[in-house]
C-alpha positions, -999 to +999 in steps of 0.1 A: -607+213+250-606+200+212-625+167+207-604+143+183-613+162+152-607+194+162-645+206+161-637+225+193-610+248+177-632+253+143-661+268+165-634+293+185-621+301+149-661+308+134-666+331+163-631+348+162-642+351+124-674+364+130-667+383+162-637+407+138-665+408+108-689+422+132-663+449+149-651+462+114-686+461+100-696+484+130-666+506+123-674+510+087-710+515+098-703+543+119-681+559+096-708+556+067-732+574+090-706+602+098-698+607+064-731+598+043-760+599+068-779+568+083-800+560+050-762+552+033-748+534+059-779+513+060-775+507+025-734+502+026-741+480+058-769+456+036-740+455+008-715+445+041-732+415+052-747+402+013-713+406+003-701+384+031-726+357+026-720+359-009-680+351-006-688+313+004-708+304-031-681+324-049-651+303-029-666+274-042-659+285-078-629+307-076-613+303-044-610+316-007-587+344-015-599+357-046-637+356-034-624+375-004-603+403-021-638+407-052-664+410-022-643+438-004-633+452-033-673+455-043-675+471-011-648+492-009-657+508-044-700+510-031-682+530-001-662+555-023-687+560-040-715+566-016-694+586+006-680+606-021-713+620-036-721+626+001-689+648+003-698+673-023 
């Protein structure tokens, strides 16, 4: 049921948010370990969820989309790089 300003559907969109955050942050965490050992997926999994919290100040001076595609970017290059000196 959505109330007349639609609170309802924002709080099923937060959790549908959060609930995909948390699976592919559990994905990426399992791979880290796999790959790099627990100590770097702890570390790749702090950078996760900091970089995710740090995407809402950002928004508010660059934009949604751009703070989204810096933050993953920041993680996606911590990842390569972790998992690659792990590799050798």
């Amino acid at each position: 049921m959505v109330d007349v300003d639609g609170d309802a559907l924002q709080v099923d969109e937060d959790r549908l948010v959060v609930t995909a955050l948390a699976a592919a942050g559990s994905v990426a965490a399992y791979e880290w370990n796999r790959q790099a050992g627990a100590r770097a997926a702890t570390g790749l999994t702090v950078a996760y969820v900091a970089a995710f919290a740090g995407s809402h100040p950002l928004a508010k001076k660059v934009g949604a989309w751009p703070a989204v595609f810096t933050v993953a970017g920041g993680v996606a290059a911590a990842s390569w790089a972790v998992t690659r000196r792990s590799a050798r």
